[in-house]
VMD Tcl script that builds the backbone (N, CA, C; Angstrom):
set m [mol new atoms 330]
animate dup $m
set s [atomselect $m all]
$s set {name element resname resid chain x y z} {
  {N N UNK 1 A -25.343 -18.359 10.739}
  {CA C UNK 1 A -24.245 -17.529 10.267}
  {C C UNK 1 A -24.771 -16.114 10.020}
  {N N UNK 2 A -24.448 -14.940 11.062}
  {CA C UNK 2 A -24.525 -14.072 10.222}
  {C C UNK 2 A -24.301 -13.430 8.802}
  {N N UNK 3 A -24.900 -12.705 8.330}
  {CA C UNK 3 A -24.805 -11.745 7.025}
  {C C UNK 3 A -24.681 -10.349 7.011}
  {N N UNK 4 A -24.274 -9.894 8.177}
  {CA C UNK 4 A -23.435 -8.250 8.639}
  {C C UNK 4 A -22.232 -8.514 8.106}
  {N N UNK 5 A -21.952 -7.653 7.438}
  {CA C UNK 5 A -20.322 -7.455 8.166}
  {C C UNK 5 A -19.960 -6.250 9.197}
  {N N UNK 6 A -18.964 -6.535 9.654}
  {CA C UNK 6 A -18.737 -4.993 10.529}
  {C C UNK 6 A -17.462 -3.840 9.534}
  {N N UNK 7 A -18.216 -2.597 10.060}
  {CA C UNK 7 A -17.796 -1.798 9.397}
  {C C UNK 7 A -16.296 -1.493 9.563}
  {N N UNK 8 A -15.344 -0.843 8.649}
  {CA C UNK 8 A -13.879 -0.899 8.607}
  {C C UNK 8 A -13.602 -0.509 9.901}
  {N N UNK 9 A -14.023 1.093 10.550}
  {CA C UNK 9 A -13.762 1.613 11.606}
  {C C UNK 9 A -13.913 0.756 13.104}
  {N N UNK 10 A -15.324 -0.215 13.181}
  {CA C UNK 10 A -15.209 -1.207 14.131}
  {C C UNK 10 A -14.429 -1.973 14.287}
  {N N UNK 11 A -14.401 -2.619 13.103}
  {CA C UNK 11 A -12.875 -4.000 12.694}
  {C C UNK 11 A -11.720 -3.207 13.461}
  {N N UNK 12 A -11.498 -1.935 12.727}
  {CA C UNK 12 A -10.074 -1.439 13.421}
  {C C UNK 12 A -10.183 -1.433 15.132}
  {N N UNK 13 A -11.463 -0.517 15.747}
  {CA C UNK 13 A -11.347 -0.643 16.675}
  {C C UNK 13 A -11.384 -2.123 17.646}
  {N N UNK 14 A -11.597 -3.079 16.788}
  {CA C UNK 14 A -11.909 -4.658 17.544}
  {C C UNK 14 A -9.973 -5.269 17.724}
  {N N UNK 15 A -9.527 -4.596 16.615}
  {CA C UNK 15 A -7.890 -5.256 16.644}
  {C C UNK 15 A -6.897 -3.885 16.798}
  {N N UNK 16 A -7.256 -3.337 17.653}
  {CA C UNK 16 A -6.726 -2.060 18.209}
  {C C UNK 16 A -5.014 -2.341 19.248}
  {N N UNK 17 A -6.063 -3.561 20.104}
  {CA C UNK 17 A -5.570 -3.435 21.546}
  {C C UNK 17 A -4.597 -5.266 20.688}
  {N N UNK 18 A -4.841 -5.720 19.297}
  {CA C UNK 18 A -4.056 -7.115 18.971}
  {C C UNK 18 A -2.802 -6.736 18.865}
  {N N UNK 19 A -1.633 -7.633 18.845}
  {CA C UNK 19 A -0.642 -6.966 18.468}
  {C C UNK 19 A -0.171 -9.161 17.923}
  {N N UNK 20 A 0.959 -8.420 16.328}
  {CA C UNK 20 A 0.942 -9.486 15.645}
  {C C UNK 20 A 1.905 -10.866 16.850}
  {N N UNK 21 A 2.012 -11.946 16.715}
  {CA C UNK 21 A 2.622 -13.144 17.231}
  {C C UNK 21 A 3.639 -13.106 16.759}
  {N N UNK 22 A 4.674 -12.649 18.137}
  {CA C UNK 22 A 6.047 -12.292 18.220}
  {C C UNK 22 A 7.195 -13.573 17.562}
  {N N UNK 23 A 7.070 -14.579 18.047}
  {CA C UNK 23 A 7.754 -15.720 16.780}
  {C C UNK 23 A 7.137 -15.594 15.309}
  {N N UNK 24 A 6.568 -15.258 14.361}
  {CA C UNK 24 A 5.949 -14.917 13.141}
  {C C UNK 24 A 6.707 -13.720 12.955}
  {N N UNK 25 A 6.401 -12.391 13.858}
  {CA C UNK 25 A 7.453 -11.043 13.619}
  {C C UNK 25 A 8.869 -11.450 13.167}
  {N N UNK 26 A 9.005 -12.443 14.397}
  {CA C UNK 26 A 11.023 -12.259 14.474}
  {C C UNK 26 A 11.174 -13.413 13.330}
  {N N UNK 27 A 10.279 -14.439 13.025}
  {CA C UNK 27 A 10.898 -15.388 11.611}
  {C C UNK 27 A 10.871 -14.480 10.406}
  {N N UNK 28 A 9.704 -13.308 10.152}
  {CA C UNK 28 A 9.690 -12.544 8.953}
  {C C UNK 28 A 11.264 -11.617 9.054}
  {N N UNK 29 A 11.324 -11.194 10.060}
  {CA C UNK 29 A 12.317 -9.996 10.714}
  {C C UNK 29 A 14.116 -10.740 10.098}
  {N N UNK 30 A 13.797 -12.039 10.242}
  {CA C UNK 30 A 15.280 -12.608 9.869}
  {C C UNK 30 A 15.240 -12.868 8.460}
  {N N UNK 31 A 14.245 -13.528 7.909}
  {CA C UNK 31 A 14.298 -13.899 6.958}
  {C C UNK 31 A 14.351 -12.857 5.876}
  {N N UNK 32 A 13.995 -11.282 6.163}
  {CA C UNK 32 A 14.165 -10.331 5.103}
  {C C UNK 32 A 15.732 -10.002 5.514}
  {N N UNK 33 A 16.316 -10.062 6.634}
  {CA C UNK 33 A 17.538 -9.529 7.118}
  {C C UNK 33 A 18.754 -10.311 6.098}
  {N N UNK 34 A 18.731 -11.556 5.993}
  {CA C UNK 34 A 19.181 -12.724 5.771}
  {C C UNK 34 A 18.938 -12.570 3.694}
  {N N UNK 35 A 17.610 -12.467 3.505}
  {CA C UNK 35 A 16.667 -12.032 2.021}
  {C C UNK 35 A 18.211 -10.970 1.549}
  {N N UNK 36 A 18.304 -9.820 2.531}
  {CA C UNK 36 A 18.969 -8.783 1.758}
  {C C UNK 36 A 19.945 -9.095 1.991}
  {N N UNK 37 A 21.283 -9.625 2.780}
  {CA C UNK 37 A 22.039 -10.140 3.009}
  {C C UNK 37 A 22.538 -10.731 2.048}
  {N N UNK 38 A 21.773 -11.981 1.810}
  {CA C UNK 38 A 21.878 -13.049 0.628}
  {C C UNK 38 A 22.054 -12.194 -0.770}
  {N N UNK 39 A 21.239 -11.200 -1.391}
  {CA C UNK 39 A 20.932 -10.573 -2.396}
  {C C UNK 39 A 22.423 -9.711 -2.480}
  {N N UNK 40 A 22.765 -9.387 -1.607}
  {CA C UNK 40 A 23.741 -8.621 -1.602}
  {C C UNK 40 A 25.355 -8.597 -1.571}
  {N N UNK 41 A 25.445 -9.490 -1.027}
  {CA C UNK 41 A 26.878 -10.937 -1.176}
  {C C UNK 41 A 26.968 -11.488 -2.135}
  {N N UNK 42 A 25.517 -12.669 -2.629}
  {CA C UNK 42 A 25.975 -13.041 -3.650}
  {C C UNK 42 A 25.686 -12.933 -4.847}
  {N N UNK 43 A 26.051 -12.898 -5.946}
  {CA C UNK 43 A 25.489 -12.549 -6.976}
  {C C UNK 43 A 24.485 -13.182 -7.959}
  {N N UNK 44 A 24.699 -14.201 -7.519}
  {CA C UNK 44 A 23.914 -15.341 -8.419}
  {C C UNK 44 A 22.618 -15.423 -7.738}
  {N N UNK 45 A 22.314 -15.332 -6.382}
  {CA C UNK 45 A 21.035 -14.450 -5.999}
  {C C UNK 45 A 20.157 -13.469 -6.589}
  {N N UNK 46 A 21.064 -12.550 -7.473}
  {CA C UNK 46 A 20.577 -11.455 -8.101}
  {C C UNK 46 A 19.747 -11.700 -9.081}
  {N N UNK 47 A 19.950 -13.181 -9.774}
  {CA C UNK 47 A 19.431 -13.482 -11.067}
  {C C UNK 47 A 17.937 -14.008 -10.863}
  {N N UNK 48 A 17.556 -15.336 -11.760}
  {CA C UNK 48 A 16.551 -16.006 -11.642}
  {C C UNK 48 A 16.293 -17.276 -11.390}
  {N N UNK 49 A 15.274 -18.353 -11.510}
  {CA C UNK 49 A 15.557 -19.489 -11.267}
  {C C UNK 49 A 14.538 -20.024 -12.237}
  {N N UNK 50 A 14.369 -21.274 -12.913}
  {CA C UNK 50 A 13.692 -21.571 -13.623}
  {C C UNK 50 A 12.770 -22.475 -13.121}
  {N N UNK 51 A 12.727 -22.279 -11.713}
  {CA C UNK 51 A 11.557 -23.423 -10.821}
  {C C UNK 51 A 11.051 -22.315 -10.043}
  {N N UNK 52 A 11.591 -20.989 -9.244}
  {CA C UNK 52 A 10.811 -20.515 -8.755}
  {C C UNK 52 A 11.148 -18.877 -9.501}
  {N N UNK 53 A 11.708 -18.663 -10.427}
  {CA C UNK 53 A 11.392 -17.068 -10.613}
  {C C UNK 53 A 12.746 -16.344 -10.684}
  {N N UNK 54 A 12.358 -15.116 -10.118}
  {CA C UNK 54 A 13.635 -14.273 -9.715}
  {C C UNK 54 A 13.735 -13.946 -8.067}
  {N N UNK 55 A 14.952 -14.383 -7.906}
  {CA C UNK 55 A 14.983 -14.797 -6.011}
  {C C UNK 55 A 15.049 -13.765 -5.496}
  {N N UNK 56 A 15.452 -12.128 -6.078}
  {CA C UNK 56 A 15.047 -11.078 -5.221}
  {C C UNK 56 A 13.688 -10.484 -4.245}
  {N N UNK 57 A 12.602 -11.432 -5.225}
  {CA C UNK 57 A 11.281 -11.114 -5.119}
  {C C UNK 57 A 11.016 -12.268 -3.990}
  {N N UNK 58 A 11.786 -13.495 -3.773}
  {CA C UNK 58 A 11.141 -14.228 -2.910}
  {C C UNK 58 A 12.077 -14.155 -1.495}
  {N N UNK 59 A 12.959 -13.654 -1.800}
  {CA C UNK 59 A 14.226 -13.595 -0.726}
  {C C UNK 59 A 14.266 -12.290 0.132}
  {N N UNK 60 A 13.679 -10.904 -0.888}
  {CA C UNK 60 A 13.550 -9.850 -0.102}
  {C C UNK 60 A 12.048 -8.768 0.101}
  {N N UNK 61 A 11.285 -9.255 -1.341}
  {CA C UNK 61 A 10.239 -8.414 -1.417}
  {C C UNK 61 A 8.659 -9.360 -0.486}
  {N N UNK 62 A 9.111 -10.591 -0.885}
  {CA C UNK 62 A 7.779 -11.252 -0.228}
  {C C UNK 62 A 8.075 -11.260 0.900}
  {N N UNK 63 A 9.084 -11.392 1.980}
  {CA C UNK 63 A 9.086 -11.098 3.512}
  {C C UNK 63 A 9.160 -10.133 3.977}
  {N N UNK 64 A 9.240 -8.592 3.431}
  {CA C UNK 64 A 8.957 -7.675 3.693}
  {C C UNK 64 A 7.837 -7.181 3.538}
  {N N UNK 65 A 6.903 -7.692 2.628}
  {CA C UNK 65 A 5.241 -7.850 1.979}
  {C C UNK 65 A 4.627 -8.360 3.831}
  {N N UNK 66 A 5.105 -9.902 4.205}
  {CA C UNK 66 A 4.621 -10.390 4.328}
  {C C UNK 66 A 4.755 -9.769 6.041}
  {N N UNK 67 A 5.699 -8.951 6.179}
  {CA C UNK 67 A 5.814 -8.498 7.802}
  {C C UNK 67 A 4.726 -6.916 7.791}
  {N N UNK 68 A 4.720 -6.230 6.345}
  {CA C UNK 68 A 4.192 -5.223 6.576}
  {C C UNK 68 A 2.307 -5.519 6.901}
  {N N UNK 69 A 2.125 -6.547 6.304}
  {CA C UNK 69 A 0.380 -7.198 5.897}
  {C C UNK 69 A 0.610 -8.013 7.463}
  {N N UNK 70 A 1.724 -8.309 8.332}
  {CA C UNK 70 A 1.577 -8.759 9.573}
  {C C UNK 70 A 1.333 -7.805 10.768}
  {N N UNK 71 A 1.902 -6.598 10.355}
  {CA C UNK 71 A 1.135 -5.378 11.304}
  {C C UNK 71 A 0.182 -4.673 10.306}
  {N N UNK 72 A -0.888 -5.246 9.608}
  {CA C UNK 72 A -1.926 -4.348 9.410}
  {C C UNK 72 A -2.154 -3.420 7.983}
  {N N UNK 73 A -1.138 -2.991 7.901}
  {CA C UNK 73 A -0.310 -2.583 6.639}
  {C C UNK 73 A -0.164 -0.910 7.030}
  {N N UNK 74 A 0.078 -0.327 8.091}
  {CA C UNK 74 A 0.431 0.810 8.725}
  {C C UNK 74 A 0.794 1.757 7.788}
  {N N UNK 75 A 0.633 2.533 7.179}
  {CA C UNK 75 A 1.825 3.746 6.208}
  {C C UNK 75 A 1.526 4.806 6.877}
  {N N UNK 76 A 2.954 5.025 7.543}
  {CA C UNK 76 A 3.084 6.071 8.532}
  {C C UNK 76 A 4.510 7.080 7.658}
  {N N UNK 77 A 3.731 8.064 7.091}
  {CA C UNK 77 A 4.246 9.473 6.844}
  {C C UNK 77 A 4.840 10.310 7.559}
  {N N UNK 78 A 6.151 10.910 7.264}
  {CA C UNK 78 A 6.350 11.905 8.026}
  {C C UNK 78 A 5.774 12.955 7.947}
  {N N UNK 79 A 5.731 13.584 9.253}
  {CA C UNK 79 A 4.832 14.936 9.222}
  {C C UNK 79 A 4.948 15.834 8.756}
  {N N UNK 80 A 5.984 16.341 7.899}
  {CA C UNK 80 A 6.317 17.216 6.633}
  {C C UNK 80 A 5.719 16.879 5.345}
  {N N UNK 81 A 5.327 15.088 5.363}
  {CA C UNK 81 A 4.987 14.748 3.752}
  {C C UNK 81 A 3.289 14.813 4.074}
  {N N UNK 82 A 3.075 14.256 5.359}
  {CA C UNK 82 A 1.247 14.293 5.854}
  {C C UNK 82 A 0.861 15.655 5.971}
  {N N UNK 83 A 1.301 16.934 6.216}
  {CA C UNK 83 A 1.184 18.082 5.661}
  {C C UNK 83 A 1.152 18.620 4.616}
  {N N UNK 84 A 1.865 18.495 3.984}
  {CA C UNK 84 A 2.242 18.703 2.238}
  {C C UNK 84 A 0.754 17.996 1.331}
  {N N UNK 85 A 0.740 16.813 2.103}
  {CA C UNK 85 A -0.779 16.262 1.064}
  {C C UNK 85 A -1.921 16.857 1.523}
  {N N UNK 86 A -2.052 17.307 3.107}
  {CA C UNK 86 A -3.520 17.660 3.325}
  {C C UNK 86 A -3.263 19.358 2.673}
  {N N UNK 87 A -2.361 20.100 2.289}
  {CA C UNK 87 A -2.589 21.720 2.090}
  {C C UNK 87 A -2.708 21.201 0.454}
  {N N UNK 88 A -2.717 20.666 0.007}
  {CA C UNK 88 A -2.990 20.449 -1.191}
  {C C UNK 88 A -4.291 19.888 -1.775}
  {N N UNK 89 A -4.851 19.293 -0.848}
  {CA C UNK 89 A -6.594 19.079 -1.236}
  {C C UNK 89 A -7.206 20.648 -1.334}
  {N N UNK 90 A -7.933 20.166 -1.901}
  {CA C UNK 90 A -9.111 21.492 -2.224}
  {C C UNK 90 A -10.483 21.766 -1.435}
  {N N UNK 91 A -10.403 22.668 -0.760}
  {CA C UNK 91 A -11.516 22.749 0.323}
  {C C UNK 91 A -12.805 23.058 -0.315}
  {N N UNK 92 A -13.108 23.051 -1.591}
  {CA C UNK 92 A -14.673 23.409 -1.780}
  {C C UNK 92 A -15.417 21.781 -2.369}
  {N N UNK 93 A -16.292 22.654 -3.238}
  {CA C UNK 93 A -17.165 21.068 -3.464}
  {C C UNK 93 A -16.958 20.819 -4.752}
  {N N UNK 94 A -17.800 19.237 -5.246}
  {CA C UNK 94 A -17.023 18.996 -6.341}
  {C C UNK 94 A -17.381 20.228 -7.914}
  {N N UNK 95 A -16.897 19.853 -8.429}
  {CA C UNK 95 A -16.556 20.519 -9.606}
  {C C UNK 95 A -18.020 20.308 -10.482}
  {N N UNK 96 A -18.430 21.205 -11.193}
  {CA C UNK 96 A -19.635 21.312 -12.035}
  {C C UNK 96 A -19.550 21.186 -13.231}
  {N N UNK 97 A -20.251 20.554 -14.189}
  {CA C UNK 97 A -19.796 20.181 -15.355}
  {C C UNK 97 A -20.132 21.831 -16.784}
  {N N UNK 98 A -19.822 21.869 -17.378}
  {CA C UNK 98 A -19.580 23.432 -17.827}
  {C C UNK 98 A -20.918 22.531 -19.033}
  {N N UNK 99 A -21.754 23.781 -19.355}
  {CA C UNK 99 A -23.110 23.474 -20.140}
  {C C UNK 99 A -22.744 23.220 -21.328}
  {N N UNK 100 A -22.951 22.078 -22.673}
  {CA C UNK 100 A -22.641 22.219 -23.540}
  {C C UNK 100 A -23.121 22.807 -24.454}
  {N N UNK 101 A -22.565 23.841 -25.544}
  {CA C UNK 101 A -22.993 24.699 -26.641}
  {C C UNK 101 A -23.630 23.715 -27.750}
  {N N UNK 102 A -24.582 23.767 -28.456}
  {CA C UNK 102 A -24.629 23.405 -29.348}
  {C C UNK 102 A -24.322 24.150 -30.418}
  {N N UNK 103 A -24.322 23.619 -32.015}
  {CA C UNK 103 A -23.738 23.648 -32.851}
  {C C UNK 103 A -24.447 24.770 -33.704}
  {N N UNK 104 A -25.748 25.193 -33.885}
  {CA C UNK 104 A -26.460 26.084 -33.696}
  {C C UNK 104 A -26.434 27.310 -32.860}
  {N N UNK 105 A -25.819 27.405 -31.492}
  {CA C UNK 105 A -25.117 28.113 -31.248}
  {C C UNK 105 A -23.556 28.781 -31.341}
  {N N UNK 106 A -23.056 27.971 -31.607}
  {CA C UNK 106 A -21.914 28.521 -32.184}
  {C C UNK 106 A -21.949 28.999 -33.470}
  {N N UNK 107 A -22.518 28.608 -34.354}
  {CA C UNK 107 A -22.818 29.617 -35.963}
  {C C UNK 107 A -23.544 30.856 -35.225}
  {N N UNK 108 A -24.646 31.369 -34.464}
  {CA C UNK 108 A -24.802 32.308 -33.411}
  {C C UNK 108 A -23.960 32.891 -33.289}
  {N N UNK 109 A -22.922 32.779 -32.690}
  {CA C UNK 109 A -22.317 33.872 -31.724}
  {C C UNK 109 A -21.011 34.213 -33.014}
  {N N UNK 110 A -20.745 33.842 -34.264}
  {CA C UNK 110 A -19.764 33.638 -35.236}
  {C C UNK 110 A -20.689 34.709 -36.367}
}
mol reanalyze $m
mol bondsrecalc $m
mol representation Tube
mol addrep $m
């Protein structure tokens, strides 16, 4: 058994060319369609259950969880908001910590 792992950028490039198993897509694809559907018609959906929870979370949030973690988990920005974050980083280096005065110096300069 190896004891490498491969690095994030390889992994990506190894499942580049994968694409997820199209019956798995289209069962997640209905079942959130159907999830919000359900949530949204009826009302008693809206509530909770005392065996499994609150059915919004299993009817609409876990099959939409579970299709986004099925392609990879992609977060694709529009190019107005992926602009907006890179002019807002700071192009120099990190920050330096300012020297502390001691207490002896400050009766000094007072």
């Amino acid at each position: 058994m190896p004891t490498w792992s491969p690095t994030p950028a390889v992994f990506a490039l190894h499942l580049a060319g994968t694409r997820p198993d199209p019956r798995l897509e289209a069962l997640l694809r209905r079942w959130l369609a159907l999830g919000l559907l359900a949530v949204a018609l009826v009302p008693a959906l809206r509530g909770s259950s005392p065996w499994l929870g609150w059915w919004p979370l299993w009817l609409v949030a876990m099959p939409a969880v579970a299709w986004w973690a099925l392609h990879r988990f992609p977060l694709r920005l529009p190019g107005r908001l992926a602009a907006v974050g890179s002019r807002r980083r700071r192009r120099g280096g990190q920050a330096r910590r300012r020297p502390v005065q001691s207490a002896s110096a400050d009766r000094r300069a007072a």
